[in-house]
C-alpha positions as CSV (number, residue, x, y, z in Angstrom):
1,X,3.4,-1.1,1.7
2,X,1.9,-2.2,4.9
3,X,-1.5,-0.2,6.1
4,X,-1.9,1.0,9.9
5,X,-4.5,-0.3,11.4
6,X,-6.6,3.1,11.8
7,X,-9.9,4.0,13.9
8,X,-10.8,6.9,12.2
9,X,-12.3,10.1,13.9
10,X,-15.5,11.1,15.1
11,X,-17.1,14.5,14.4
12,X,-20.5,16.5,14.7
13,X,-22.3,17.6,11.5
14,X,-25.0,19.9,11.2
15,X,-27.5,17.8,8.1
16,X,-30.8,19.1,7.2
17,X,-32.2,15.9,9.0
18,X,-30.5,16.7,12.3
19,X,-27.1,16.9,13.8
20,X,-24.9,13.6,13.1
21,X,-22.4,11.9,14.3
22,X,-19.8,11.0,11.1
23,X,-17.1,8.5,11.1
24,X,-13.8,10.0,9.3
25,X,-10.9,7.9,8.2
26,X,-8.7,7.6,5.7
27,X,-7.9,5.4,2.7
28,X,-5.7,5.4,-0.8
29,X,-7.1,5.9,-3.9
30,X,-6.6,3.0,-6.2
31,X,-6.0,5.2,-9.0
32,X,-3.4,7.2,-8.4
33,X,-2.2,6.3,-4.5
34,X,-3.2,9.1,-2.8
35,X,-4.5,9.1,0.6
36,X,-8.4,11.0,0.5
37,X,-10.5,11.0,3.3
38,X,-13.9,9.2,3.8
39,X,-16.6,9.6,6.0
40,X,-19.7,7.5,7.2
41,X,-22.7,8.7,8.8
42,X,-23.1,6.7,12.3
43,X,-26.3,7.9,13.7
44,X,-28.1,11.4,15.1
45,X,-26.6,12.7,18.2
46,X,-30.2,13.0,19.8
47,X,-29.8,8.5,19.8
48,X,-26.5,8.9,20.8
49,X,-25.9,12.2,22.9
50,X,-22.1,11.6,23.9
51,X,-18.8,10.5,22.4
52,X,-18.8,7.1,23.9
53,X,-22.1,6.0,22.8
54,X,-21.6,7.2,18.9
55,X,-18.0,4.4,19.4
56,X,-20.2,1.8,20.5
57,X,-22.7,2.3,17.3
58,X,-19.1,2.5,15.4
59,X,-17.9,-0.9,17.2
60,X,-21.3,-2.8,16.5
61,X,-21.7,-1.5,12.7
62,X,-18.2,-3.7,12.3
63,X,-17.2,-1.1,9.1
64,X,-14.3,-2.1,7.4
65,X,-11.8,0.7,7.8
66,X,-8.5,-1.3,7.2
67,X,-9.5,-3.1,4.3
68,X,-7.1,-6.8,3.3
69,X,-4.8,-6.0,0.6
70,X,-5.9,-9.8,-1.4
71,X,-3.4,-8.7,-4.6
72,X,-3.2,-12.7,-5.2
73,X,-0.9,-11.7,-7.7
74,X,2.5,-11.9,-9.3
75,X,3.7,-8.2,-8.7
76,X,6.2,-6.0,-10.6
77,X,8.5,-6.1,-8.0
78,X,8.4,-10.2,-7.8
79,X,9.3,-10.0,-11.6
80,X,12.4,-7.9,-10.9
81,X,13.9,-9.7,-8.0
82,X,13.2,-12.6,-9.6
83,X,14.9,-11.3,-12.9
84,X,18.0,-9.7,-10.8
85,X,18.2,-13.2,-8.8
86,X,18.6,-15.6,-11.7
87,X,19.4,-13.3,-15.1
88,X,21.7,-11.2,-13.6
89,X,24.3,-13.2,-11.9
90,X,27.6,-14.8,-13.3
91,X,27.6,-17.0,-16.3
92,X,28.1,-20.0,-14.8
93,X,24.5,-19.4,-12.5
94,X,22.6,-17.9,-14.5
95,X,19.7,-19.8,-16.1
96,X,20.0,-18.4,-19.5
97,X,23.7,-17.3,-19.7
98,X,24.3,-13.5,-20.9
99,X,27.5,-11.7,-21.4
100,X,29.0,-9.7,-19.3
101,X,28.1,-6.2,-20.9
102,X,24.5,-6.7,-20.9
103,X,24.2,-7.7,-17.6
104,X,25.5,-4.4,-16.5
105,X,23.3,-2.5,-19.3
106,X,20.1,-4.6,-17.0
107,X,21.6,-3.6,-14.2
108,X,21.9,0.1,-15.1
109,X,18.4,-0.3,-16.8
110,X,16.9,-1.0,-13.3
111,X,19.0,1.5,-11.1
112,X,18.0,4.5,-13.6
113,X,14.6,3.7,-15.0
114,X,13.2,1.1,-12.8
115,X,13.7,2.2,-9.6
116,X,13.2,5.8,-9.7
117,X,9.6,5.2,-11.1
118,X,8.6,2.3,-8.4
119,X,11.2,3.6,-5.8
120,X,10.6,2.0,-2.1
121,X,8.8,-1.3,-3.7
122,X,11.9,-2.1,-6.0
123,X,14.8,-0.2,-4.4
124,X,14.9,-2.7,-1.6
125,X,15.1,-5.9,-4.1
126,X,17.8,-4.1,-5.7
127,X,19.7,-3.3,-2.6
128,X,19.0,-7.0,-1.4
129,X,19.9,-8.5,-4.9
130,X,23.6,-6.8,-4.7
131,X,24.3,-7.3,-1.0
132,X,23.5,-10.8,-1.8
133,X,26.2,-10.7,-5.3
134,X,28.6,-9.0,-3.9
């Protein structure tokens, strides 16, 4: 999935050491894909007393709110479409030949178990793989 580019939010806290100007955003949680919110704490409002100011701090502090997705890596979804590309086509194409009833039990294999557990990423390799085989 493709991440926004986000700013984030400013707010005002009240902190023992004075009131602050905090940088909000959000980001997902590698552990379970949820989206949690951060915060940073940009500087007291008494060194930068308006809105403006505290996005200048922001811009020169060059925080990295839309962190690169570097996977590098073969993913799940690469293994099935290549799978469904070159396993599960006729006979004749097919790298290592299989017969016709186990194609269609790999087939149902990835429509009922496959997909509904990594839905969007795979559903689309499946929907491109059949367009493409008719």
């Amino acid at each position: 999935m493709v991440q926004r580019r986000q700013r984030g939010w400013l707010k005002k806290e009240t902190r023992i050491q004075g009131e602050t100007w905090v940088l909000y955003f959000r980001t997902m949680r590698k552990f379970d894909g949820r989206r949690v919110e951060n915060k940073i704490p940009i500087g007291f409002v008494r060194d930068f007393p308006d809105q403006s100011s505290a996005w200048a701090e922001v811009e020169r502090l060059h925080l990295a709110l839309n962190p690169v997705d570097s996977r590098g890596g073969v993913t799940f979804a690469d293994v099935a479409q290549h799978n469904a590309e070159h396993e599960l086509v006729d006979r004749s194409e097919s790298i290592h030949p299989k017969a016709h009833t186990t194609i269609k039990g790999y087939e149902r294999v990835l429509r009922n178990r496959l997909l509904p557990k990594c839905a969007r990423e795979l559903r689309s390799v499946y929907y491109h793989w059949k367009s493409s085989n008719g």
